[in-house]
FIKOLZA-1660 file (N, C-alpha, C; in steps of 0.1 Angstrom, whole numbers, plus 5000, padded with zeros to 4 digits):
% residues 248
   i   px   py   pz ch aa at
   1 5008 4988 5000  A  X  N
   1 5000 5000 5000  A  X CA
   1 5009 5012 5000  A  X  C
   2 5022 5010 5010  A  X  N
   2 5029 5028 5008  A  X CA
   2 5034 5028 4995  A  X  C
   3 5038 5020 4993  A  X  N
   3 5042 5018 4976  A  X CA
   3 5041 5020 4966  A  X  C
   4 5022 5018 4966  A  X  N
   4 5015 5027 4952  A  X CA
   4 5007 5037 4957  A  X  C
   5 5010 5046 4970  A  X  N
   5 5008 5061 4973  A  X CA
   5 5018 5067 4959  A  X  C
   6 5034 5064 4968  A  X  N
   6 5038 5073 4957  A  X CA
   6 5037 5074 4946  A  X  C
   7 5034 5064 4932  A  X  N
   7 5029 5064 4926  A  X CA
   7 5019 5071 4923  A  X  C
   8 5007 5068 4929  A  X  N
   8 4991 5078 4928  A  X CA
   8 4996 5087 4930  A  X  C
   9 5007 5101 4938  A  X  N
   9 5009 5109 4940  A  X CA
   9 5015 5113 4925  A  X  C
  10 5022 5108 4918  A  X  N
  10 5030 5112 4908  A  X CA
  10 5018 5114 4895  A  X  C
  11 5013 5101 4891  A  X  N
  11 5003 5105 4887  A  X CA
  11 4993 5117 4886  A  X  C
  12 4990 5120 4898  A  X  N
  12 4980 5130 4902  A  X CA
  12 4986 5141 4897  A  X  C
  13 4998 5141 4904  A  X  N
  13 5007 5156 4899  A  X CA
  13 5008 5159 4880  A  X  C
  14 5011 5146 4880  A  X  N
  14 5015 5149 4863  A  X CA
  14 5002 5156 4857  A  X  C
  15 4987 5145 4861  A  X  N
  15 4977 5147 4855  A  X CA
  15 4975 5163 4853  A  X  C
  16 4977 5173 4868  A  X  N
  16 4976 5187 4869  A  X CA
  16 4986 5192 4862  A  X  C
  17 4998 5192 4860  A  X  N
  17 5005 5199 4852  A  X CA
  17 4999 5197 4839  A  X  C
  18 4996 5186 4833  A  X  N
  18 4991 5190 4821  A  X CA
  18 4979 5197 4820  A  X  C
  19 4967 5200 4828  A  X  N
  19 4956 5208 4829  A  X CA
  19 4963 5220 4829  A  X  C
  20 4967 5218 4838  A  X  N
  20 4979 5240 4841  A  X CA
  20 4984 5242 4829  A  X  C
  21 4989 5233 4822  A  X  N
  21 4998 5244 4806  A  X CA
  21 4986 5241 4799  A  X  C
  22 4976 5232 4796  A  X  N
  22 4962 5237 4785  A  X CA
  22 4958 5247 4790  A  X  C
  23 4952 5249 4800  A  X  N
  23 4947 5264 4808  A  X CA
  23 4953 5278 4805  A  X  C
  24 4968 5275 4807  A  X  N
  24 4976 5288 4800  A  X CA
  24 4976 5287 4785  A  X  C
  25 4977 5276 4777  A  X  N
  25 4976 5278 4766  A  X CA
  25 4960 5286 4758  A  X  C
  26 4952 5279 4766  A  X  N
  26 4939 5286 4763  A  X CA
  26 4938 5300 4768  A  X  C
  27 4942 5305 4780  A  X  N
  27 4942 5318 4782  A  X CA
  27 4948 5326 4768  A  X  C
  28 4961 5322 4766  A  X  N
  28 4974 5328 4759  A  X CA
  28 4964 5331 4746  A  X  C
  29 4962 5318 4739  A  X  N
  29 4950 5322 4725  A  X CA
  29 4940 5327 4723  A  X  C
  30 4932 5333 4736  A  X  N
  30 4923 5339 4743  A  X CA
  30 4923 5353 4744  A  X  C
  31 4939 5356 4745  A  X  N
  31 4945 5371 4746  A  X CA
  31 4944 5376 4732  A  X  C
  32 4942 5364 4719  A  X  N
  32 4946 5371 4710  A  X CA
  32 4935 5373 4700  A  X  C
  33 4921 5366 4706  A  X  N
  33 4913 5367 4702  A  X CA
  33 4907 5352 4696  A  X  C
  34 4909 5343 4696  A  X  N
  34 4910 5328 4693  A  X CA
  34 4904 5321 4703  A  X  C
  35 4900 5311 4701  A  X  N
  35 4897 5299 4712  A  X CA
  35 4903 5287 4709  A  X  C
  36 4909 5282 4718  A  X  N
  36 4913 5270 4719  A  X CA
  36 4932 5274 4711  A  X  C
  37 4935 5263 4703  A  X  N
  37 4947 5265 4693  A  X CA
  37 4944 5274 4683  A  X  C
  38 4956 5285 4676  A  X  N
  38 4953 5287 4669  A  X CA
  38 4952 5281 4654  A  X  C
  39 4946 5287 4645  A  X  N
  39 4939 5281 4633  A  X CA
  39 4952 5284 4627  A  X  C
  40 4956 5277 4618  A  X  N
  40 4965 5282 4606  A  X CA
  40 4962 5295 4596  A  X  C
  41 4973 5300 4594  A  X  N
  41 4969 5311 4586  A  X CA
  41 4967 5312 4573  A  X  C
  42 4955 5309 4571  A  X  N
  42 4954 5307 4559  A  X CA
  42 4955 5313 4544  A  X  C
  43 4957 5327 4548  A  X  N
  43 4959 5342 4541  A  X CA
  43 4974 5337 4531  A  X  C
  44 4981 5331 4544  A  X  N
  44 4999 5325 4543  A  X CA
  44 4993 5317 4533  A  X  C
  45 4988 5304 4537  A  X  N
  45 4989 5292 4523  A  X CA
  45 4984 5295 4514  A  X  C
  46 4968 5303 4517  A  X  N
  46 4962 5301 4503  A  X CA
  46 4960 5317 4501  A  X  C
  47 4973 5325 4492  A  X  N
  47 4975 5340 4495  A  X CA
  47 4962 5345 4485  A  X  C
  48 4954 5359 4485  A  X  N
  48 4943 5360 4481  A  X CA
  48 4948 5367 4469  A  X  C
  49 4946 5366 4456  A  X  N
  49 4951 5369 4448  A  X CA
  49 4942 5384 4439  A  X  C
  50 4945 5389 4438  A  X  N
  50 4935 5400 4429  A  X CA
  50 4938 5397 4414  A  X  C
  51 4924 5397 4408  A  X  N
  51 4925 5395 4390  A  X CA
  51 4934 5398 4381  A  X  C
  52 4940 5395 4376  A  X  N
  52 4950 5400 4364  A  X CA
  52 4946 5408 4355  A  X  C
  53 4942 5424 4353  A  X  N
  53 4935 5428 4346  A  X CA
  53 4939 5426 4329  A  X  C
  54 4928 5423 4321  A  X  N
  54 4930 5420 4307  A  X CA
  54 4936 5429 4300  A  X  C
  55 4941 5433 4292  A  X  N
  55 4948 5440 4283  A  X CA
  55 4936 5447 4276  A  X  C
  56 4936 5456 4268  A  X  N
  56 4928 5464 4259  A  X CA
  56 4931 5453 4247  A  X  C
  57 4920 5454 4243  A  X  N
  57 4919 5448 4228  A  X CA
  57 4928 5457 4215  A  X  C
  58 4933 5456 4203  A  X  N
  58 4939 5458 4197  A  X CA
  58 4929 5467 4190  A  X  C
  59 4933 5483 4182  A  X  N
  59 4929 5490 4175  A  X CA
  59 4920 5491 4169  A  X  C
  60 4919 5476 4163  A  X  N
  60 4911 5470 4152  A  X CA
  60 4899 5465 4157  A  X  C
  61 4899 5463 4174  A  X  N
  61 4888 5456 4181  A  X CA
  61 4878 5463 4192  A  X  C
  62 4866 5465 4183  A  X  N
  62 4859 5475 4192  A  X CA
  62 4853 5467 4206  A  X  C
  63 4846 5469 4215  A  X  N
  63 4841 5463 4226  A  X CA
  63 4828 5459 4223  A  X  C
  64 4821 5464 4214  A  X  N
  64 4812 5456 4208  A  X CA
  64 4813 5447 4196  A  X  C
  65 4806 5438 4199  A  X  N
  65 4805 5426 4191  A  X CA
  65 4807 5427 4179  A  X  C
  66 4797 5433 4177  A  X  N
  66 4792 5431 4164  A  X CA
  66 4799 5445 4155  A  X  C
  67 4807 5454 4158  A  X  N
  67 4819 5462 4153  A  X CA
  67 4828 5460 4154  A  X  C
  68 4837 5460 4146  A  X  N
  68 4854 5463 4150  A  X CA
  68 4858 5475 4136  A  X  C
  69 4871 5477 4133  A  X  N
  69 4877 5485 4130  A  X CA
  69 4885 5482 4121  A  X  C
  70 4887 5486 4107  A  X  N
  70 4897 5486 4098  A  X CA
  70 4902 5498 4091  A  X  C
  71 4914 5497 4089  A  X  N
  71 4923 5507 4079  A  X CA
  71 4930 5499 4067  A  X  C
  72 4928 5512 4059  A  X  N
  72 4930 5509 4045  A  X CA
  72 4940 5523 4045  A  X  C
  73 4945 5519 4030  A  X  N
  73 4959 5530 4028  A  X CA
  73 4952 5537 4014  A  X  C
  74 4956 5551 4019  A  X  N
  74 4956 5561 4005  A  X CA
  74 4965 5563 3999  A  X  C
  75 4973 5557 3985  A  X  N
  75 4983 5557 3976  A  X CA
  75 4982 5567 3969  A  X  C
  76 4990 5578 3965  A  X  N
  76 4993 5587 3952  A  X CA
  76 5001 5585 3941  A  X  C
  77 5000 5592 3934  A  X  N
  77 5009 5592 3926  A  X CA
  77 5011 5606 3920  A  X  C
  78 5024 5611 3917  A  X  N
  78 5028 5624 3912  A  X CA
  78 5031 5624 3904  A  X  C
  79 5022 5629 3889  A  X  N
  79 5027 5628 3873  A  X CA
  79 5029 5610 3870  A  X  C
  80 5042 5608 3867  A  X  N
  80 5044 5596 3862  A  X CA
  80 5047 5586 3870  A  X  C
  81 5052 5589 3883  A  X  N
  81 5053 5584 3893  A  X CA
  81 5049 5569 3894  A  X  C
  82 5051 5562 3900  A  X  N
  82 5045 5554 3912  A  X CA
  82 5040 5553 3920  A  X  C
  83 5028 5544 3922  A  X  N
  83 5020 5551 3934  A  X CA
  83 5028 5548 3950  A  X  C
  84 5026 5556 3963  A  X  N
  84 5034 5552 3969  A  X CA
  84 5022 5559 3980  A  X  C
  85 5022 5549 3995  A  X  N
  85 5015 5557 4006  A  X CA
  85 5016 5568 4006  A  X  C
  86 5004 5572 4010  A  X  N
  86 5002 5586 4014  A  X CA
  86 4989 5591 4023  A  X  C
  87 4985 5578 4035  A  X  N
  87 4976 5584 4041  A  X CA
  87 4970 5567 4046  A  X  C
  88 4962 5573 4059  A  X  N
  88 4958 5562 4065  A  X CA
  88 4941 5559 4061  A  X  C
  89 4936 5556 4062  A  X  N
  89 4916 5561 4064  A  X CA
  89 4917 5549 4081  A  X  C
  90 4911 5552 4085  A  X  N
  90 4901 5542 4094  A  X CA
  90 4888 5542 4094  A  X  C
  91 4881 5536 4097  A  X  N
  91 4867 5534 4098  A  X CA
  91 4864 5520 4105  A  X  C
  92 4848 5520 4111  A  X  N
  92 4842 5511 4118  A  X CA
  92 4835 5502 4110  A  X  C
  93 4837 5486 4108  A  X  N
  93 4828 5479 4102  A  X CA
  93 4817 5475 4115  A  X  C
  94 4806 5477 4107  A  X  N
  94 4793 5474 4115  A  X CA
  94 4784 5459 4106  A  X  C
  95 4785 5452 4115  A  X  N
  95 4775 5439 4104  A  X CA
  95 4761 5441 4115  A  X  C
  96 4751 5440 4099  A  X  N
  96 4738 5437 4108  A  X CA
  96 4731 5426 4111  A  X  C
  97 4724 5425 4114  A  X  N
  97 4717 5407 4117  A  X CA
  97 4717 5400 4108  A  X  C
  98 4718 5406 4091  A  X  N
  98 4714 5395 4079  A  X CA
  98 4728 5396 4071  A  X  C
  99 4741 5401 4081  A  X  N
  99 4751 5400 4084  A  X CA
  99 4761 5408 4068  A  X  C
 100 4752 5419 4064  A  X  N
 100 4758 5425 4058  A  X CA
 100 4765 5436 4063  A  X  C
 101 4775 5440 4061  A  X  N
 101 4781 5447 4065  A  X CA
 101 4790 5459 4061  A  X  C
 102 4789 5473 4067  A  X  N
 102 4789 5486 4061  A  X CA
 102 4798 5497 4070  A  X  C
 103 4804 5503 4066  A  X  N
 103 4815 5511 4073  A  X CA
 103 4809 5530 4073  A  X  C
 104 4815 5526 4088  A  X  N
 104 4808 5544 4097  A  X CA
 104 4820 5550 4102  A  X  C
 105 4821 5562 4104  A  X  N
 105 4832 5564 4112  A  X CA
 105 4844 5567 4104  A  X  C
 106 4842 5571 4098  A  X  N
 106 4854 5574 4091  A  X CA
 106 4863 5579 4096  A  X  C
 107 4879 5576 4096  A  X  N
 107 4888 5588 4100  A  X CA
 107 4899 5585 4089  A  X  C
 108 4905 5599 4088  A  X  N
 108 4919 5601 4076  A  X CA
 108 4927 5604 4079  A  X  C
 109 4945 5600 4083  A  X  N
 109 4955 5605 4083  A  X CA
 109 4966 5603 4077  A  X  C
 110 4970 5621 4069  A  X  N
 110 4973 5625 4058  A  X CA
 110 4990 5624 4064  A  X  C
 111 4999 5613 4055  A  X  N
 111 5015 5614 4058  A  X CA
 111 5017 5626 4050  A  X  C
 112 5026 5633 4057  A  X  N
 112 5036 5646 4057  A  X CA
 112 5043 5647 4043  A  X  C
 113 5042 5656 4033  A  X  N
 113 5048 5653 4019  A  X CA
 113 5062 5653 4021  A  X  C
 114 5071 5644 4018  A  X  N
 114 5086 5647 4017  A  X CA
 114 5092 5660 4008  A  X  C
 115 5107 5661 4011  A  X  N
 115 5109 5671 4004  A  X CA
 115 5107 5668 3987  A  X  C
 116 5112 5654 3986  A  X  N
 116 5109 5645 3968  A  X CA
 116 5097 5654 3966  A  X  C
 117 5086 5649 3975  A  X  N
 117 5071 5649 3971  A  X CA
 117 5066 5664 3965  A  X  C
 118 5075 5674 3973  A  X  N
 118 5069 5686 3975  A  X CA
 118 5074 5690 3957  A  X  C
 119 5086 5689 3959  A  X  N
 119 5091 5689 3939  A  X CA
 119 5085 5685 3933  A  X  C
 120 5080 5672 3935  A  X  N
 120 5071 5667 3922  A  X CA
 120 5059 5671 3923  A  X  C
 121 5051 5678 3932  A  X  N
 121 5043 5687 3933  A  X CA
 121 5046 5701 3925  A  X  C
 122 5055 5707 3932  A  X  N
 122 5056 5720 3924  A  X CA
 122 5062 5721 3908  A  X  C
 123 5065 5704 3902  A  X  N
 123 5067 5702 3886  A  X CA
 123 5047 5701 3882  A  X  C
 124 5043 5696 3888  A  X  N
 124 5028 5691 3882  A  X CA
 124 5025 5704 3885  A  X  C
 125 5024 5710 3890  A  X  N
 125 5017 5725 3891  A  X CA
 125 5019 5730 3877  A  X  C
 126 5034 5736 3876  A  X  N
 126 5037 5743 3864  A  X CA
 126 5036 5736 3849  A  X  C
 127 5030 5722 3854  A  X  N
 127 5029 5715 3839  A  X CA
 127 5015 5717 3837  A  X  C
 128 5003 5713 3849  A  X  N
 128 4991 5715 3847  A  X CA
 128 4987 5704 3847  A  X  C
 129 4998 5691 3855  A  X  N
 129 4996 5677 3852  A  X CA
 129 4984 5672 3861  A  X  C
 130 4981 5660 3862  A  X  N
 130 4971 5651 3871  A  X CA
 130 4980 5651 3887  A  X  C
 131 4973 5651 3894  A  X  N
 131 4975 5641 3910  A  X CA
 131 4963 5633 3907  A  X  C
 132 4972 5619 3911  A  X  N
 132 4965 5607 3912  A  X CA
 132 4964 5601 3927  A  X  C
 133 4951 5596 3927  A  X  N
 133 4949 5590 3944  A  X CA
 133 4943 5576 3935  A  X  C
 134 4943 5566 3946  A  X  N
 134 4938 5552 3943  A  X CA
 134 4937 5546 3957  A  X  C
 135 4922 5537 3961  A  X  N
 135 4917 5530 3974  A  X CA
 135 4921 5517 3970  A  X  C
 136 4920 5509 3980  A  X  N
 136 4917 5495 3976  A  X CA
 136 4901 5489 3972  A  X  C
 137 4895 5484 3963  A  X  N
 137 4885 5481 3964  A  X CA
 137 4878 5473 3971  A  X  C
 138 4886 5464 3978  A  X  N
 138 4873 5461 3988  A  X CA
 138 4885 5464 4002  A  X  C
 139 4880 5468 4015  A  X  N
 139 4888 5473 4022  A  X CA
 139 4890 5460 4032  A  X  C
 140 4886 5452 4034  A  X  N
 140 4888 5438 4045  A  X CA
 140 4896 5427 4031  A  X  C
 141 4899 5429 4021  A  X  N
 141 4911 5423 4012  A  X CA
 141 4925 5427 4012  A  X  C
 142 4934 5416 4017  A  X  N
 142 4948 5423 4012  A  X CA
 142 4951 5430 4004  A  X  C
 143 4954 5444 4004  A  X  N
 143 4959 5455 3994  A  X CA
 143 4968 5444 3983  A  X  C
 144 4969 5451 3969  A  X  N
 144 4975 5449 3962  A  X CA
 144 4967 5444 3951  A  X  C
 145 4956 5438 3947  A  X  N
 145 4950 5432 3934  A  X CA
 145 4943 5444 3930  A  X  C
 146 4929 5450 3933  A  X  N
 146 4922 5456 3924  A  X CA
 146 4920 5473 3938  A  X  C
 147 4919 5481 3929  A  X  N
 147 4921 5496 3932  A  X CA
 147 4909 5501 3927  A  X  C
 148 4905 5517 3935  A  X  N
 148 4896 5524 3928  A  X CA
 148 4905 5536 3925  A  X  C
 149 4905 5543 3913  A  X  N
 149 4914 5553 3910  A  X CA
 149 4907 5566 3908  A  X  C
 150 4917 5578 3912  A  X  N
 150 4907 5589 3909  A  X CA
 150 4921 5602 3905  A  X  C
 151 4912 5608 3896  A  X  N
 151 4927 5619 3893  A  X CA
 151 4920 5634 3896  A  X  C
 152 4929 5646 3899  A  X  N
 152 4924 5660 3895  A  X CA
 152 4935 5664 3892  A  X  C
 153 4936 5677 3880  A  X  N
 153 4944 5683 3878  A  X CA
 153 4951 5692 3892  A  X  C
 154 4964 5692 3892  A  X  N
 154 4970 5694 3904  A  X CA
 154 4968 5709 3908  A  X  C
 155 4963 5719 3899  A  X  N
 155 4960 5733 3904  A  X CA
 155 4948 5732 3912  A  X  C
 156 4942 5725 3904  A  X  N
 156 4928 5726 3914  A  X CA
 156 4931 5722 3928  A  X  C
 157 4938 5720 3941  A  X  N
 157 4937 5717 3953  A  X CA
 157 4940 5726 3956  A  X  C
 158 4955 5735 3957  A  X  N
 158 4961 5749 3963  A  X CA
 158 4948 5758 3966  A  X  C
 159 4949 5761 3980  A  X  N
 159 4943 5773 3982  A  X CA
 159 4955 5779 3996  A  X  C
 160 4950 5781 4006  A  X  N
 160 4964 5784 4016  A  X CA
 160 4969 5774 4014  A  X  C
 161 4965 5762 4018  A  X  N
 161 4973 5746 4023  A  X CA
 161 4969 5738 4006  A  X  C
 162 4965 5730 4010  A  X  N
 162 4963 5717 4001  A  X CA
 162 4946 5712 3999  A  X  C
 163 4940 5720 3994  A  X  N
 163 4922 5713 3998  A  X CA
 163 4921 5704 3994  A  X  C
 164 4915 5688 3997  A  X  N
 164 4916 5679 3996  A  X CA
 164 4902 5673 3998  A  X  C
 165 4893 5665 3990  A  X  N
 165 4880 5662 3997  A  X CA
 165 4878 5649 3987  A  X  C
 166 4875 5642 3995  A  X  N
 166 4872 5626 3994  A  X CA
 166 4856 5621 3994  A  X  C
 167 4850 5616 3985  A  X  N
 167 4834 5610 3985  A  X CA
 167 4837 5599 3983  A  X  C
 168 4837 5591 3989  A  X  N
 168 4838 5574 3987  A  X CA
 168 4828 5570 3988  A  X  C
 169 4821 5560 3979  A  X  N
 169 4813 5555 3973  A  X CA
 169 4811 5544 3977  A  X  C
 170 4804 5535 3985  A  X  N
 170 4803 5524 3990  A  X CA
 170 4793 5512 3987  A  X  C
 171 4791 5503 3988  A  X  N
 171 4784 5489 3986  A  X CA
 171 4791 5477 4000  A  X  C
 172 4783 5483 4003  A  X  N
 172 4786 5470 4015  A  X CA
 172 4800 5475 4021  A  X  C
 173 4815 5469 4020  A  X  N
 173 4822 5470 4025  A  X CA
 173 4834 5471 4009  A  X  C
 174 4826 5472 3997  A  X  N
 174 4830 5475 3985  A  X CA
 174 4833 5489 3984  A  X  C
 175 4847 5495 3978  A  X  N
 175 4841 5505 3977  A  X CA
 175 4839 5506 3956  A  X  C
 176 4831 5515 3955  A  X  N
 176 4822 5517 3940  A  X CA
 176 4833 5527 3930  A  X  C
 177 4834 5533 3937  A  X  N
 177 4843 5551 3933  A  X CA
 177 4848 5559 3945  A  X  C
 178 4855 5566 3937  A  X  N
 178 4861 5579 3948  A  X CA
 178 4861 5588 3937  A  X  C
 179 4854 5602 3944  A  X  N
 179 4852 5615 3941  A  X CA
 179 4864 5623 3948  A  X  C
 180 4872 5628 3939  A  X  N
 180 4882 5635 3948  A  X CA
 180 4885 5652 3939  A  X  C
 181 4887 5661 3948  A  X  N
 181 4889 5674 3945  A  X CA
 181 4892 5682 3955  A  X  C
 182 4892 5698 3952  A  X  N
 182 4893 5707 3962  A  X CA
 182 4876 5713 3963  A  X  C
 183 4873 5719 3972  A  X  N
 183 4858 5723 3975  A  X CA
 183 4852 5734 3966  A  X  C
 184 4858 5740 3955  A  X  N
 184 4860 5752 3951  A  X CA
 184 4859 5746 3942  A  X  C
 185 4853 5755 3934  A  X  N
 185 4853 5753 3917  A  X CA
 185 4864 5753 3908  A  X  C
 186 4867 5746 3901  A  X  N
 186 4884 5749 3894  A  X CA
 186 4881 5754 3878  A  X  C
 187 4880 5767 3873  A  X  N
 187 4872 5768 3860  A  X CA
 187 4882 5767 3850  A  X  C
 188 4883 5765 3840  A  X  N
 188 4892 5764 3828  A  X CA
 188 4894 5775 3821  A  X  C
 189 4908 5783 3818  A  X  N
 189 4923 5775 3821  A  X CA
 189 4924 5779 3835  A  X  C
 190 4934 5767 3845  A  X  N
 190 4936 5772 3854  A  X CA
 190 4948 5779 3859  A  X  C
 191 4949 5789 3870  A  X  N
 191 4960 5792 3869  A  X CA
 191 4969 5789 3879  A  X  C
 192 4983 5793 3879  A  X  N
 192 4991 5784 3886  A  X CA
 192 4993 5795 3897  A  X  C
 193 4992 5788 3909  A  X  N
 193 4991 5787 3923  A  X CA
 193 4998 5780 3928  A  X  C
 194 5011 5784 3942  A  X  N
 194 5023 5778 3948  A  X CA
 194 5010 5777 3962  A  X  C
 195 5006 5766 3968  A  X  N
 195 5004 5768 3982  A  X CA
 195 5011 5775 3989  A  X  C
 196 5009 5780 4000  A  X  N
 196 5015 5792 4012  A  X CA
 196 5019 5777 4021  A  X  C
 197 5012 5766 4021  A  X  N
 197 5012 5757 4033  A  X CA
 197 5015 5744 4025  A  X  C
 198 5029 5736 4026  A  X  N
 198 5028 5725 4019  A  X CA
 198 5019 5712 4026  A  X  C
 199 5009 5714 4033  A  X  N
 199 5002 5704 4039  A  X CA
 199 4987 5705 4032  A  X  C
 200 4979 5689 4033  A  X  N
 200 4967 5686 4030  A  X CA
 200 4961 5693 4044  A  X  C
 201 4950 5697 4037  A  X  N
 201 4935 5699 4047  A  X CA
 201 4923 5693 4042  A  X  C
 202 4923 5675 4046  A  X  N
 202 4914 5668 4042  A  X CA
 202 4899 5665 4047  A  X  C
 203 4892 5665 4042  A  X  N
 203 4876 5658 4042  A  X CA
 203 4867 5647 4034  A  X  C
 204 4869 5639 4046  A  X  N
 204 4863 5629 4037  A  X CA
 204 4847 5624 4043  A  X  C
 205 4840 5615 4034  A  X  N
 205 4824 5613 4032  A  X CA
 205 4825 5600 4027  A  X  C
 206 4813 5596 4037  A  X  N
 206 4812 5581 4032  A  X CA
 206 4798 5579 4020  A  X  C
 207 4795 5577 4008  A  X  N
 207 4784 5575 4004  A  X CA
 207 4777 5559 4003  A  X  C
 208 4767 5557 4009  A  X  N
 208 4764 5548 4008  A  X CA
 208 4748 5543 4001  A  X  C
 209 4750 5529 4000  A  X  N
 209 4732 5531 3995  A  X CA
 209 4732 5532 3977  A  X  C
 210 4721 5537 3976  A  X  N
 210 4717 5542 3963  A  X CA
 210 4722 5555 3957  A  X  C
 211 4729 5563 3969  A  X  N
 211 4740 5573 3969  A  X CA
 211 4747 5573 3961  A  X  C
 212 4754 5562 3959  A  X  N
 212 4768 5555 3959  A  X CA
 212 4767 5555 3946  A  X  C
 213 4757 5553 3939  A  X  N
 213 4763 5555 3923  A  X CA
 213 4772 5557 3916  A  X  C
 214 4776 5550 3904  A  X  N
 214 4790 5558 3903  A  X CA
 214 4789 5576 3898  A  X  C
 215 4797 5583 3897  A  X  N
 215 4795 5596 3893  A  X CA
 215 4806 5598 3887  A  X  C
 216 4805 5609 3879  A  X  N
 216 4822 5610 3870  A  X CA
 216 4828 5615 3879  A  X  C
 217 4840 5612 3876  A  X  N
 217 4857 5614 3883  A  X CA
 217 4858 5629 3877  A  X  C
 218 4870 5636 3886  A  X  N
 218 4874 5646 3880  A  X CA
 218 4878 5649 3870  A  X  C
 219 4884 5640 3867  A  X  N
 219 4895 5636 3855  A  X CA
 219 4883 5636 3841  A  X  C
 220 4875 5622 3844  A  X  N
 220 4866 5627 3834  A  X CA
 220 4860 5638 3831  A  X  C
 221 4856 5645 3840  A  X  N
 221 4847 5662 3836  A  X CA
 221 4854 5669 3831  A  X  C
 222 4869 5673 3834  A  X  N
 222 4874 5680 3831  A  X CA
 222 4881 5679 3815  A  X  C
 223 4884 5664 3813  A  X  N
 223 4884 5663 3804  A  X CA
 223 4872 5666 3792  A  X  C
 224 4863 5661 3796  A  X  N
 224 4851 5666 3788  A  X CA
 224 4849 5681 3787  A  X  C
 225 4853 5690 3796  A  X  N
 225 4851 5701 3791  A  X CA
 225 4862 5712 3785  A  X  C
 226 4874 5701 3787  A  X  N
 226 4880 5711 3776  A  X CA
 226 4878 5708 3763  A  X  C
 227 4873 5696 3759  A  X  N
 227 4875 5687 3747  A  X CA
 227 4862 5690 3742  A  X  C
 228 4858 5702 3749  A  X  N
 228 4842 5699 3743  A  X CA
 228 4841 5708 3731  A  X  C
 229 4834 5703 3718  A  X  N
 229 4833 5712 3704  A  X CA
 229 4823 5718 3707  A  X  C
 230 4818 5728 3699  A  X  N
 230 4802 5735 3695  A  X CA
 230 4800 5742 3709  A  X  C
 231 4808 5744 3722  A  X  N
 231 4800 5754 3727  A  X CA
 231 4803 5771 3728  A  X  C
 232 4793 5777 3729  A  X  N
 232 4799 5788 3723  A  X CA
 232 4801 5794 3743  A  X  C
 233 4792 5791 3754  A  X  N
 233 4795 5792 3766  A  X CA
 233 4790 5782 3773  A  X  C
 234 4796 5780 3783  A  X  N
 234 4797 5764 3790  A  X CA
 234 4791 5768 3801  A  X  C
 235 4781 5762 3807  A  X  N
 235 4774 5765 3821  A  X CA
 235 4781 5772 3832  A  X  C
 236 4783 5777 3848  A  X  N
 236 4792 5779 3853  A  X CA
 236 4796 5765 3860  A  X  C
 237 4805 5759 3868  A  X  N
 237 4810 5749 3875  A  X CA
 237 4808 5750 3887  A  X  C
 238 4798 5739 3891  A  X  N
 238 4794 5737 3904  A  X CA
 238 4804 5733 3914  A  X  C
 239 4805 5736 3928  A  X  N
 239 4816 5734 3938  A  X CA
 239 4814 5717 3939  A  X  C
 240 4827 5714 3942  A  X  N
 240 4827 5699 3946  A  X CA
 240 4813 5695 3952  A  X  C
 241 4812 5702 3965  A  X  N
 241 4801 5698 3978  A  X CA
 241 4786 5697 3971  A  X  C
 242 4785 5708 3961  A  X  N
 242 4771 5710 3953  A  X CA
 242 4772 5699 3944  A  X  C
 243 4782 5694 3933  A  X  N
 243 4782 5685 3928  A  X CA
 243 4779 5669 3933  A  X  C
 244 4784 5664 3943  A  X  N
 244 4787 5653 3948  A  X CA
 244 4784 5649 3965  A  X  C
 245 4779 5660 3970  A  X  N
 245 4776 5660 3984  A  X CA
 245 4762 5666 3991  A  X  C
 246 4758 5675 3980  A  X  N
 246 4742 5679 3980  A  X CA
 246 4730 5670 3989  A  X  C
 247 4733 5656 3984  A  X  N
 247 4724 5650 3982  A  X CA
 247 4726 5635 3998  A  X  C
 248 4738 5637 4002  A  X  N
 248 4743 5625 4013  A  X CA
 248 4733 5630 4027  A  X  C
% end
């Protein structure tokens, strides 16, 4: 019997020391707002991450569906030249439910004429020759197979700057024609004018529809009216805008 006193005494003891450190350990976790052990931190393993924000869509990609955006190039040519860039267009393709599709929005930016450019400008002036512009005809086709061409005699644009005005003629996402001139009447003979400003000041128009018709080029009217026999006076010459824009 004295034998397993000591014993039961050791026991007893141990049993309370372990109650005494859970007691303080529950106080301790208690201090910090916790019950019992604390929890793992979970913030640590599983760290909370914020979205990776997406990138903007590329130029060409509007945020609605059913639009996006294309650019096409304005080519010239100077006298005999070759045609070479000279200008951006942009515009919005819009498809409708029966998924035809027609371009809004137009925008134009005119590259800077080189010093080459500006000479071969100021030769066609004093010759009286053509400036030539040409589109691509359908604008969602790789450039290079089929063109819409359009010419005006090179006096006709000079006024301060470079007047410049574009009617593009549309079918769907076709384009039909380009009307190209300055806003001003250019009457025959014309005379020679150095711009003050070697830069274009362009405007362009989209025609679409039954609009779109073709209409004569500058090139052709003008030709027809010098070449014309039997008249003894020729009507006066309507402004580009009255000619070709009246009616959009």
């Amino acid at each position: 019997m004295m034998g397993r006193r000591p014993f039961s005494v050791v026991v007893a003891a141990t049993f309370f020391l372990a109650l005494s450190s859970a007691f303080q350990s529950d106080e301790i976790d208690e201090e910090f707002g916790l019950e019992g052990a604390r929890s793992p931190d979970l913030e640590y393993l599983n760290p909370i991450r914020s979205p990776t924000p997406r990138t903007k869509p590329g130029a060409d990609v509007s945020s609605s569906p059913d639009s996006r955006s294309v650019q096409f190039a304005l080519e010239h040519a100077l006298g005999d030249s070759g045609f070479s860039p000279a200008g951006i267009f942009t515009a919005r393709i819009k498809s409708s439910s029966h998924g035809r599709q027609t371009l809004t929005k137009l925008r134009f930016k005119r590259n800077t004429l080189t010093d080459t450019e500006k000479e071969a400008f100021r030769r066609l002036l004093k010759e009286d020759g053509f400036y030539t512009i040409r589109l691509p005809s359908n604008v969602l086709s790789p450039p290079g197979r089929d063109y819409v061409i359009s010419s005006v005699k090179a006096r006709c644009l000079p006024r301060d700057g470079l007047d410049e005005h574009f009617v593009i003629n549309m079918e769907g996402a076709n384009i039909l024609s380009v009307n190209y001139g300055s806003a001003g009447a250019c009457p025959y003979p014309r005379l020679l004018k150095y711009p003050a400003k070697w830069t274009f000041n362009s405007y362009s128009v989209l025609n679409k529809g039954e609009e779109a018709e073709r209409t004569p080029t500058f090139a052709e009217e003008l030709l027809a009216a010098e070449n014309a026999v039997g008249e003894d006076v020729k009507p006066p010459e309507k402004s580009f805008w009255a000619k070709y824009v009246s009616n959009i």
